[in-house]
C-alpha positions in Angstrom: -23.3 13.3 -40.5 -21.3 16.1 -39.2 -20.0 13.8 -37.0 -18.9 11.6 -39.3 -17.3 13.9 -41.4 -15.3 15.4 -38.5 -13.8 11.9 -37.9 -12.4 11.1 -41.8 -11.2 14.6 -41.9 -9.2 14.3 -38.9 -6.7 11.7 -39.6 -5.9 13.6 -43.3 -5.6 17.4 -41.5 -3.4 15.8 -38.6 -0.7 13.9 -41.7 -1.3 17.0 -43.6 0.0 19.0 -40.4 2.9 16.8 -39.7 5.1 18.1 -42.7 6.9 20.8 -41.8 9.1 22.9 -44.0 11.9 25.1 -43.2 13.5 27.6 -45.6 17.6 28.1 -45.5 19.3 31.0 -47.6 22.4 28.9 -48.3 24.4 30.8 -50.9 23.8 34.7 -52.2 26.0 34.9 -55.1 28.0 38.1 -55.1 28.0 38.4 -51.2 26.9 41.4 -50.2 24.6 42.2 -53.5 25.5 44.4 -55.7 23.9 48.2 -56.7 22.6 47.8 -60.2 23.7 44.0 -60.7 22.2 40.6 -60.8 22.0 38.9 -57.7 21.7 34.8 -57.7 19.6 33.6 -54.4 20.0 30.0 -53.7 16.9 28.9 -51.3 16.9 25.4 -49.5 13.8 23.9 -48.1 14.1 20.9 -45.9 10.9 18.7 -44.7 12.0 18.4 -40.9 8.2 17.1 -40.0 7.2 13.2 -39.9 5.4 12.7 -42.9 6.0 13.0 -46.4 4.9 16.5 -48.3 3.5 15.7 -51.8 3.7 18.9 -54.2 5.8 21.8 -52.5 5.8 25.1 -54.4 8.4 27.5 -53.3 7.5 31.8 -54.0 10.0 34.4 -53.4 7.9 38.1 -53.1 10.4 40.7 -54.2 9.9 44.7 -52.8 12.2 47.1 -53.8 15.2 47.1 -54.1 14.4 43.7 -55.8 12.7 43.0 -58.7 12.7 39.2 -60.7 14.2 38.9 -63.9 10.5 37.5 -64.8 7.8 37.0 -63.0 6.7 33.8 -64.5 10.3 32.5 -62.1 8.4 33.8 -58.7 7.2 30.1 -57.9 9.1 26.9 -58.4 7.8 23.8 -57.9 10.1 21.2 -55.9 7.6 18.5 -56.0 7.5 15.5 -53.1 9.2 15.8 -50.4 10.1 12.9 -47.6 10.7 13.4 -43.8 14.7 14.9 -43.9 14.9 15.9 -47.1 16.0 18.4 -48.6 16.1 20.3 -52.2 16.8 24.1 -53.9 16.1 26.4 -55.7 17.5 29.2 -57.3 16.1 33.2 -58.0 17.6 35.3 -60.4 16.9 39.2 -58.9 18.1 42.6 -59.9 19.0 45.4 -57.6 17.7 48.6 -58.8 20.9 51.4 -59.4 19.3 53.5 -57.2 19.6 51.3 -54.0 20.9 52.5 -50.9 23.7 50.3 -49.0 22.4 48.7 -45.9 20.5 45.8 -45.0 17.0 45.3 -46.9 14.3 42.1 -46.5 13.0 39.6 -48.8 10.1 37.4 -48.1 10.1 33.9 -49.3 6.8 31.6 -49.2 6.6 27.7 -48.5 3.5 25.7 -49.2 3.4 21.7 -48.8 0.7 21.4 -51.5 -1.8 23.5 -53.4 -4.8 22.7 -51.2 -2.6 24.2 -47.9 -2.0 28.1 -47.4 1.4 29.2 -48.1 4.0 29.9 -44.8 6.0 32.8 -44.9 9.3 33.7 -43.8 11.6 37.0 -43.9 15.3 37.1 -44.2 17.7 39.8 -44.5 19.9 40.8 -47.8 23.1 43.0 -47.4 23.6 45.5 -50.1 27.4 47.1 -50.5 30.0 46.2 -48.3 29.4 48.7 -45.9 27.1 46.8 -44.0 29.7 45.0 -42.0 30.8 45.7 -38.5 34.1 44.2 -38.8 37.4 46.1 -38.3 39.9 43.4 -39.7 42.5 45.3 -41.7 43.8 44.1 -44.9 47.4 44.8 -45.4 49.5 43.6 -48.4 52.7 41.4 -46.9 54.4 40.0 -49.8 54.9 40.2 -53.8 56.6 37.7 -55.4 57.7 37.8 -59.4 58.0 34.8 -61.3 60.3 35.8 -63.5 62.0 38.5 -61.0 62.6 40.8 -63.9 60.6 40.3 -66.7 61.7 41.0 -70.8 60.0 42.3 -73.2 57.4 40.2 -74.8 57.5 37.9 -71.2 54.9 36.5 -69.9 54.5 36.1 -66.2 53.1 35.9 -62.4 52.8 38.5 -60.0 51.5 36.7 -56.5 50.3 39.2 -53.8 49.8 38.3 -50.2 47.0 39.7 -48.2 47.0 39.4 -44.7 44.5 40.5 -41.9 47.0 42.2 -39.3 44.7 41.9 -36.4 45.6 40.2 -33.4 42.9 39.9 -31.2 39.3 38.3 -31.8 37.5 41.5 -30.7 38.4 44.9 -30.4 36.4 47.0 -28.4 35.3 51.1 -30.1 33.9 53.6 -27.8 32.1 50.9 -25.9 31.4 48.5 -28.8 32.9 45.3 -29.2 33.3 44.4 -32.7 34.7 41.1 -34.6 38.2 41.8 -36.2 37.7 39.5 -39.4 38.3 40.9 -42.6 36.0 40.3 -45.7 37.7 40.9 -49.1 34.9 41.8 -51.7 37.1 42.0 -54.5 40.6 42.3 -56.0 41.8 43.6 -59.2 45.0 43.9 -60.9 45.1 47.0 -63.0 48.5 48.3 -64.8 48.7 51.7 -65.2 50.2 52.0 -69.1 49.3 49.9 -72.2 53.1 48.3 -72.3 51.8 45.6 -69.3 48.8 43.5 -69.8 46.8 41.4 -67.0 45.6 38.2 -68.2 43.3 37.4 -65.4 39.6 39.0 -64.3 39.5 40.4 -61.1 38.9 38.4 -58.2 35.7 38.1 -56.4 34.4 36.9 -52.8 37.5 35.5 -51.3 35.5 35.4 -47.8 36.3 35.7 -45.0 40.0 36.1 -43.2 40.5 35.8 -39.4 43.1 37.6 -37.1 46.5 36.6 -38.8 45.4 34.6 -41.5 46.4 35.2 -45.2 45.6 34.6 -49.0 47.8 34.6 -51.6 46.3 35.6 -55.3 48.8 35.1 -58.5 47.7 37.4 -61.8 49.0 36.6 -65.0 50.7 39.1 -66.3 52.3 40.2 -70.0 55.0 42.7 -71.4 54.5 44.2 -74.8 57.6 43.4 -77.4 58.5 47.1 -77.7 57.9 47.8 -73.6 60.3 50.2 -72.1 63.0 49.0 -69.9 62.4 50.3 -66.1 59.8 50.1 -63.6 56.1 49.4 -64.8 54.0 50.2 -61.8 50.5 48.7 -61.6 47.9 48.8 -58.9 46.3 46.5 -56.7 42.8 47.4 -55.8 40.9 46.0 -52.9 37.4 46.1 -51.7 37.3 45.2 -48.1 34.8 45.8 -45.5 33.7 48.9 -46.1 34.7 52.0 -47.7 37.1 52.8 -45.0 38.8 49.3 -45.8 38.9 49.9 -49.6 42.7 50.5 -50.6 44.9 51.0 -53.3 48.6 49.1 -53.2 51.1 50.1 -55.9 52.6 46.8 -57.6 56.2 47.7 -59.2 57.2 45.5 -62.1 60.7 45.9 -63.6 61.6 45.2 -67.4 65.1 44.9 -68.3 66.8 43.2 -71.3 70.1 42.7 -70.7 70.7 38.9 -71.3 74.0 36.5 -72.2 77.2 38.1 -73.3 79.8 36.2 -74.6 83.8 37.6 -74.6 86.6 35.9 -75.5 89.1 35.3 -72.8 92.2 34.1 -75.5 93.1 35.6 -79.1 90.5 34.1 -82.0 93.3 32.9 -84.0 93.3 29.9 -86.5 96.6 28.4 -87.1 97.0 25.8 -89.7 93.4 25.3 -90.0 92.9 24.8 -86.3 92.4 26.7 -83.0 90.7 26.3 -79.1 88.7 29.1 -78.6 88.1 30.2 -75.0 85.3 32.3 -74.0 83.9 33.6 -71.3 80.0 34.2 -70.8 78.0 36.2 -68.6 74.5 36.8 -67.2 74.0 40.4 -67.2 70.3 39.9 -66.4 69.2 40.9 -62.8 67.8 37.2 -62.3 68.4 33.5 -62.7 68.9 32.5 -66.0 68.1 28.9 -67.1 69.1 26.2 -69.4 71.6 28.2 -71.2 73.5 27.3 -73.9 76.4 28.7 -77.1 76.1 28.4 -80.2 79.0 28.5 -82.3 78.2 29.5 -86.6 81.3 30.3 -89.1 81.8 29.7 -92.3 83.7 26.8 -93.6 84.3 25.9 -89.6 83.5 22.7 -87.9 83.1 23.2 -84.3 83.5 20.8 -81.5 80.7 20.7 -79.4 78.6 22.3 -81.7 76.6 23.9 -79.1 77.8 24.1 -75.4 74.9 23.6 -72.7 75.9 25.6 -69.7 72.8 25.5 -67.7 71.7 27.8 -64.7 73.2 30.6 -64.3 73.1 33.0 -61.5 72.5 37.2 -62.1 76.7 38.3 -62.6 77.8 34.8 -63.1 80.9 34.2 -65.5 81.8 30.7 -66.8 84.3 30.0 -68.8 83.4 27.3 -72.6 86.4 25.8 -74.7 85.1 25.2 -78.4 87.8 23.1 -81.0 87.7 24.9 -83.9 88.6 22.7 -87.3 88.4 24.3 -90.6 87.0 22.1 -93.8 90.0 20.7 -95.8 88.2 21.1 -99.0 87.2 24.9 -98.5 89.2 27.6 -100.4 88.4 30.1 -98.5 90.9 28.7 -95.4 94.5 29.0 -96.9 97.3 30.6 -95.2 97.0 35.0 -93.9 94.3 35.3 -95.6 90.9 37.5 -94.8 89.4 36.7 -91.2 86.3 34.6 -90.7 83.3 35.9 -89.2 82.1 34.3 -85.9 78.4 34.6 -84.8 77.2 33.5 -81.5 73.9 32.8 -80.9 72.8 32.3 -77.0 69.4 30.3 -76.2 68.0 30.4 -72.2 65.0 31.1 -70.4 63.9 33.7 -68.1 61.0 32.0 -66.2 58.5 30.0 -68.6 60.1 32.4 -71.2 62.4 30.8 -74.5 64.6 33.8 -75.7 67.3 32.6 -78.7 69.2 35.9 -79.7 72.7 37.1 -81.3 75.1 37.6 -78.5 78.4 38.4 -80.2 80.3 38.7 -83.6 83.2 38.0 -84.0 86.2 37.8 -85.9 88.7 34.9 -86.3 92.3 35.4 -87.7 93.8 33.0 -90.0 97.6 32.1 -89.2 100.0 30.0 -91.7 102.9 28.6 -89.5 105.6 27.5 -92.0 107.6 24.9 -90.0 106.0 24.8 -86.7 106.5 21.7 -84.5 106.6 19.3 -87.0 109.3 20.9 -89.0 111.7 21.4 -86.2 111.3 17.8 -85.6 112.2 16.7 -89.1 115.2 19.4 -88.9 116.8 17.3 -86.2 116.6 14.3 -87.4 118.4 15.2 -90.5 120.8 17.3 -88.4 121.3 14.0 -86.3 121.5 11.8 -89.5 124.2 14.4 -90.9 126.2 13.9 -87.7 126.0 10.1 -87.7 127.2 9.9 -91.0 130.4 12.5 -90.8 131.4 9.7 -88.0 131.3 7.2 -90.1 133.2 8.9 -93.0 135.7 9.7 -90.2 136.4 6.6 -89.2 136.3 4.7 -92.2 139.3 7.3 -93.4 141.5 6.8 -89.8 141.3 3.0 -90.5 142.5 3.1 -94.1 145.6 5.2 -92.8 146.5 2.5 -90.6 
């Protein structure tokens, strides 16, 4: 009978056997954990033996610093499992605020089904950012504004470039040798007064950068209505590979409102009713200046175009608009030297993703009565002619009579 038995068991301990798990930490979410924070754990568990496991449980056996956000989470069932598959799980631990930085263990427990004894496996978690061995340096290479200048109530981007200014692989330290990557924990954005906001939250495990290589990150960035003009200076904070690598970049931002300004080039004069006004407008604003356009408004005044669209327009650049001024025939307030007419122009352009519409000048137009003019010089010689004609005919009727 033993016998026996010893030949059915065999053939179910040998299938049983030929499952074989493997455990793989494939993501820990921050990276390296965090003192006093949650820390997600993603385990993978792959069946790389020949036959098929029926019911695999999965435990992970916290020790300090490490504790489960419940222990009813400390086994997870993943169920059947074929020959090269694969299938994960994820653990939801704390790290106590009391930690120290370094490298601590974890043990994490595989079992194909209930009726087998569970395998165990150790793997290391780092804690702060100081366990790395690295020496990559983290420099800050470029800024670039979109717009260049901002105005009050703008929003905007401010796009840092971070580059790793090693140039070699390895780097060798009193007899060391040591990788010259650079990990960038964390970046943050912060301005230092309340008249500059940053829209974005800071980033977070950008990995890993070699020996040259380079990331760019863009904030979003707003300027209160009432902000100051001058230079807002913010800072950029980065965590790097250890404390050593931690720095602090100051981020200028300039505020200015100059905009459009608009000055006539010719006398605002209206004679007869009608005048060309020529102006001349500016971009006073340190930066491009787009879709620009002028505006024309007076009272009892027709102009022709009624708004001029100029376009771009470069920081100091002066063009020069022609509007045909036509006063309304049936107004009363247009006759001859009398009081002049106000003249508002209004401006609309952008600066960046930014629509600004404001007042740019007021003006006055003079009114002008020209008795005459042109048209009555005209009229003045052809009676003058007429008047000449006709004395030669008078003349010459009277020498014929005499003959």
């Amino acid at each position: 009978m033993l016998l026996v038995s010893f030949i059915f068991a065999a053939p179910a301990s040998a299938a049983t056997a030929s499952a074989n798990l493997k455990v793989t930490i494939v993501e820990t979410n921050p990276y390296p954990a965090k003192i006093g924070q949650y820390l997600d754990l993603t385990v993978q568990v792959e069946n790389v033996g020949r036959e098929r496991a029926e019911d695999v449980d999965i435990e992970i056996v916290p020790e300090y610093p490490f504790s489960l956000d419940t222990e009813e989470n400390a086994v997870q069932n993943i169920g059947a499992l074929a020959p090269d598959k694969f299938a994960s799980k994820e653990f939801h631990l704390f790290v106590d605020k009391n930690a120290q930085k370094g490298v601590r263990t974890i043990d994490i427990r595989t079992r194909i089904d209930k009726s087998n004894p569970w395998s165990e496996k150790t793997v290391d978690i780092r804690i702060g950012t100081e366990t790395f061995d690295s020496k990559g340096t983290v420099e800050l290479a470029e800024i670039v504004y979109s717009p260049e200048v901002f105005m009050p109530g703008d929003r905007g981007t401010v796009t840092v470039t971070l580059k790793n200014t090693a140039t070699t692989p390895t780097v060798t330290i009193d007899g060391s040798d040591y990788d010259t990557n650079a990990r960038i924990q964390a970046a943050v954005l912060r301005p230092l007064s309340e008249e500059v906001i940053v829209l974005d939250a800071p980033y977070e495990e950008m990995g890993l950068l070699g020996p040259g290589d380079s990331i760019k990150l863009t904030f979003n960035v707003m300027v209160s209505e009432d902000a100051n003009e001058g230079t807002h200076n913010l800072e950029l904070a980065i965590e790097g590979n250890s404390f050593d690598y931690n720095s602090r970049k100051n981020i200028p931002l300039e505020v200015d409102s100059s905009n459009v300004k608009v000055i006539p080039s010719k006398p605002l004069k209206l004679v007869n009713g009608e005048a060309t006004l020529e102006l001349d407008v500016a971009n006073t604003h340190p930066n491009e200046l787009n879709s620009v356009s002028i505006k024309p408004e007076a009272e009892d005044v027709n102009f022709y175009p009624a708004e001029y669209f100029i376009g771009p327009m470069d920081a100091d650049e002066l063009f020069t608009i022609e509007f045909d001024a036509i006063a309304d025939p049936a107004s009363e307030n247009i006759v001859g030297d009398s009081e002049p007419i106000n003249l508002s122009l209004s401006a609309s352009y952008s600066n960046g993703i930014n629509k600004h519409e404001n007042l740019v000048s007021n003006l006055r137009i003079q009114q002008i009565e020209e008795k005459g003019g042109s048209s009555g010089l005209i009229v003045t010689g052809i009676l003058l002619v007429a008047l000449v004609a006709g004395g030669g005919i008078i003349y010459r009727k009277r020498q014929q009579k005499n003959k």
